[in-house]
C-alpha positions, 0 to 999 in steps of 0.5 A: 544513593546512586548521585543521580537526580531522581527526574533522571532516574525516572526518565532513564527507566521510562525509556528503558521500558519503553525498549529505548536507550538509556537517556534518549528521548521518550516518544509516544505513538501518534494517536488513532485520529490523525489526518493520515489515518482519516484520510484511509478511512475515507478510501475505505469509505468510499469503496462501497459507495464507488461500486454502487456508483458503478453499477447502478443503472445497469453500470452503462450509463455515462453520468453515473460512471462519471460519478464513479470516476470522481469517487475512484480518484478522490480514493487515488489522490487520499492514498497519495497523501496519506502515507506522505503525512504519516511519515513527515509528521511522525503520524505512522499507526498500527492501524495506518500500517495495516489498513492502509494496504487493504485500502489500496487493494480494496479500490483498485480491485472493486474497480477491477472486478466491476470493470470485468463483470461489466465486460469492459475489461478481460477478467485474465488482466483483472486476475493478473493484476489482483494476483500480483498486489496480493501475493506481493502483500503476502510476500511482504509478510514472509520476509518481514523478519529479514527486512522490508521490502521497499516500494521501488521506483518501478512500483511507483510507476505501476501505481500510477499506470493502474491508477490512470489505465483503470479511472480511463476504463471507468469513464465511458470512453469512445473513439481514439480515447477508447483505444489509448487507454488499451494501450495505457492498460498494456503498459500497467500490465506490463509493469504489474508483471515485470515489478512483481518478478523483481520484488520476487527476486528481492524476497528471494534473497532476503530469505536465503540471507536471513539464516545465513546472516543468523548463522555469521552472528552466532559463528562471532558470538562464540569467537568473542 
């Protein structure tokens, strides 16, 4: 007999196959039906239904475009919430970690296409922005062994630049608002270009310490 309660036993096993230290507290993951996880449900949801909004009657007239614009800011404010909630409340998912990306991408570059095939908006500004969200989500992915890359303040501020400079082209706008939200799309632009060199950088220098560092462990392994 090993003088250990059995409860105890049991609970240091569970933990260990669970990958956790012996003795510490068994968490299980938060099921699929969560708020955050609705709430990026909907934004899917709602992509389709936005682009129909869009278009429809010719995509030019103003009742429907604001429609449109309801549904693009309903899909901004639940991408607000929702990743706040999964990480307060212990909410995160395989799931949430993966559709919640390809919801952000999926409004912003139906708003995009549609706002250039309209010609409202140059298509080289839709290229540059859908270029720079995608290769940054794939830049991500090549550097997730080494670490994750954190969303900056620099990116938070791209986010609302797009958010806003994009819900004020889909509103029909005219006269002096017409020309500010010009210049509110120059910004995005701006920050789009500049965050995405800077997260380059950083993916940069993750990769180049990842065999270093793997090197430094293997040189103290054998001094040990």
């Amino acid at each position: 007999m090993s003088g250990v309660p059995a409860s105890a036993a049991g609970g240091a096993g569970r933990a260990q196959l669970r990958g956790g230290p012996v003795g510490a507290p068994v968490t299980s993951q938060a099921g699929l039906w969560n708020i955050a996880n609705i709430l990026t449900m909907v934004r899917l949801l709602l992509v389709p239904g936005f682009v129909l909004l869009m278009l429809h009657n010719g995509g030019y007239d103003p009742a429907w475009r604001s429609f449109a614009w309801a549904a693009f800011g309903i899909a901004m404010i639940t991408d607000l919430f929702d990743g706040h909630l999964a990480r307060r409340y212990n909410l995160v998912t395989d799931f949430g970690k993966i559709a919640d990306p390809i919801a952000d991408k999926a409004i912003m570059g139906a708003a995009l296409i549609c706002l250039s095939a309209l010609g409202d908006l140059p298509w080289w500004v839709t290229g540059v922005i859908l270029f720079r969200e995608i290769g940054i989500t794939l830049m991500r992915f090549w550097v997730i062994k080494q670490a994750v890359i954190p969303a900056s303040r620099g990116g938070k501020l791209k986010t609302l630049a797009q958010g806003t400079a994009v819900g004020m082209y889909i509103l029909a706008l005219t006269g002096p608002l017409a020309t500010l939200r010009f210049w509110v799309m120059a910004v995005a632009v701006v920050l789009t270009v500049v965050t995405g060199l800077d997260y380059v950088r950083q993916a940069v220098v993750l990769r180049r310490a990842g065999p270093a560092a793997g090197r430094g462990r293997a040189s103290g392994a054998l001094q040990r």
